[in-house]
N, C-alpha and C positions, 0 to 999 in steps of 0.2 A: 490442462485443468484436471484431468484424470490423476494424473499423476501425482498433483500438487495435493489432492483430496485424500490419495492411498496414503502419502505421504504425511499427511497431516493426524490422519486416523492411526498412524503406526505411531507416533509422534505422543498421542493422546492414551493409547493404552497403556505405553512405558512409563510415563509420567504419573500418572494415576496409583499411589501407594496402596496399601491393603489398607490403611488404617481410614482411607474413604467409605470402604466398604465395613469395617467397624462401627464408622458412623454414618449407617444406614438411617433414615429417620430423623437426624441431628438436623436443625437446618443453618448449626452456626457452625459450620465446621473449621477445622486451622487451614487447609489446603484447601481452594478453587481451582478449576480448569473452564475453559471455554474451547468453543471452538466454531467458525460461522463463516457464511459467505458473503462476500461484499461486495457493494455496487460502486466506482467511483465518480466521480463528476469533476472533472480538473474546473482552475479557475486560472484565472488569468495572472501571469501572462503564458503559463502553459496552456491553456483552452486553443489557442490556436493552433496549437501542434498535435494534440489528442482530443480524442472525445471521449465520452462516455467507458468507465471499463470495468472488467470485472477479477473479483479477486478472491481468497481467503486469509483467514485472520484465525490466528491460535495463542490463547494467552494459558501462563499457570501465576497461580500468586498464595501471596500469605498472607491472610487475615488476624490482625492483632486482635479486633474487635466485630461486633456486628457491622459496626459501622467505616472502621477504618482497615483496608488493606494496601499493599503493594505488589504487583501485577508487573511480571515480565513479559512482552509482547511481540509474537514477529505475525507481518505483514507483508503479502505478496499481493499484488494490483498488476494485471496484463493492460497495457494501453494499447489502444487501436491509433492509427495514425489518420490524420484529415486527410481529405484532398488537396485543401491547401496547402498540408503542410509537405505532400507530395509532389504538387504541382511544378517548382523548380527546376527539379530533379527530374521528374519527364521530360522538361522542355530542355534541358541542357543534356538530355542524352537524347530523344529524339524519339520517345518512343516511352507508350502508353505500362511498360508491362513492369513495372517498379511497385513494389510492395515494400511495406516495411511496419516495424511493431517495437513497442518498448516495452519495457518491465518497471515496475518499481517494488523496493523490499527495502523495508522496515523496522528494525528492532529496537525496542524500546522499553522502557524501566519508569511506569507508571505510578503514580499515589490516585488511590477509589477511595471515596467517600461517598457510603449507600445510608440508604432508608428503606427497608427489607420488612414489610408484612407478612402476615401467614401468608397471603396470595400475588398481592401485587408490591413493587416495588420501582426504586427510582434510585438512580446516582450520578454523581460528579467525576469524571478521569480527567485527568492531565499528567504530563510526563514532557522524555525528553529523549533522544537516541541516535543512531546512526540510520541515514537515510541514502538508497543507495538505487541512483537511474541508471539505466541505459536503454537505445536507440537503435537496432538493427535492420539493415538497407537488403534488400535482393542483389541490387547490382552496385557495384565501384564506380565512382566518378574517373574517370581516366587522369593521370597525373598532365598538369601543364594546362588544362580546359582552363581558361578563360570568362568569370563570370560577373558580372555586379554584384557586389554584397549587399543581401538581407538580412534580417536578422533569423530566418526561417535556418538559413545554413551555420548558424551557431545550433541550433538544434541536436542536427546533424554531426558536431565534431568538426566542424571547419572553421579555419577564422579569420578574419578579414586585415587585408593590408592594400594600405594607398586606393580604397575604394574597390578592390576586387577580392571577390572568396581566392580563399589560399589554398591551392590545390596542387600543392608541391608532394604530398602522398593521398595515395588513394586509401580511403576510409569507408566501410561498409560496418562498421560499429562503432559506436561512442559510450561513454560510459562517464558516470560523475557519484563521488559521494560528499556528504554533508550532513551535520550531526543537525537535527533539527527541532522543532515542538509539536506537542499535539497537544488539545481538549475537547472533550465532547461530554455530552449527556447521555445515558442512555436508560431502561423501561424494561422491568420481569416478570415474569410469568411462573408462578408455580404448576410444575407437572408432575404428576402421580406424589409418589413422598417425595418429602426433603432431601436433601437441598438441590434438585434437579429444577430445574428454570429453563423456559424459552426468553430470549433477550433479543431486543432492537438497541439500536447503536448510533447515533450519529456524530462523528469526527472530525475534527478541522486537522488537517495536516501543513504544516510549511518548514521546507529546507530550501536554503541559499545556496542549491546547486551549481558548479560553474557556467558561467554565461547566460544559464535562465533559469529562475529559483522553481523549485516543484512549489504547487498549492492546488491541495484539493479536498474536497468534503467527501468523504467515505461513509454508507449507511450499510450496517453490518446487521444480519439477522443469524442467530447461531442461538446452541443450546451450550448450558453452563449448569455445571455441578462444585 
């Protein structure tokens, strides 16, 4: 997460033209920037494989209008993994000491439609991009083990034949992308001069991942200029 923040911060200084600071003052300016932290909540039928996660989110865009722009956006979401969705995998090695974590990243090329007061404001996002998981294990499943197939071990990178997980190589990563959609609404806040804004966010995400499609609501709180 440190990383991902320095990262994001150096990302936002670069970006940011002199001609923003030109328009000190201005609150309709041609260049926007954001940048905020996020909370995710997967939904099903990913929820039983993650819970709860946290992320950031960095957009730049270009405003034709007050009200209409278009909004480049990447998105990183760290996923925690369940117990359940761990529990196989103990049980078919034998042993409690199995971790594992996923990533999700996002890039995406939005249309915003705002309604921008001197103080408060509201707008529309929707878009479309490449959407990109993956699923990282502590330990290898050993080649040749023998299991029942779930659908928990498609998760995982493994796939099913004639009713048992296929364990023909050992797998400690899985990885999938898929171009997918998003929309949300989100709410601003003017801080000190223009066009500096505090913004809340909330997102509906879905890509048709291989073997189990990503879907989650993301609530973003960040600052945008």
């Amino acid at each position: 997460m440190r990383y991902a923040l320095a990262f994001l911060i150096c990302m936002t200084l670069a970006a940011v033209p002199e001609s923003i600071q030109a328009q000190h003052g201005d609150d309709n300016p041609s260049f926007s920037s954001s940048m905020g932290l996020s909370l995710s909540a997967p939904l099903s039928p990913i929820k039983q494989y993650v819970s709860t996660g946290l992320g950031v989110d960095y957009s730049a865009g270009y405003n034709f209008t007050r009200r209409h722009a278009l909004v480049g956006e990447f998105m990183w979401n760290w996923l925690f993994s369940t117990d359940e969705a761990l529990q196989p995998l103990r049980v078919a090695l034998q042993t409690p000491n199995i971790d594992a974590h996923g990533n999700l990243f996002a890039a995406t090329v939005n249309y915003k439609f705002e309604l921008r007061g001197k103080l408060l404001g509201a707008y529309l996002i929707t878009g479309g991009g490449l959407y990109y998981r993956n699923a990282s294990l502590t330990k290898e499943l050993p080649t040749g083990t023998e299991i029942n197939c779930q659908p928990v071990w498609l998760w995982w990178g493994y796939s099913c034949s004639e009713g048992l997980t296929t364990t023909s190589l050992t797998i400690a990563h899985a990885s999938s992308s898929a171009f997918g959609a998003t929309a949300g609404v989100g709410f601003t806040i003017r801080v000190g001069e223009p066009p500096y804004r505090w913004y809340v966010e909330t997102r509906y995400h879905y890509a048709p991942n291989n073997n189990i499609a990503t879907q989650l609501v993301t609530t973003t709180i960040g600052f945008r200029y």
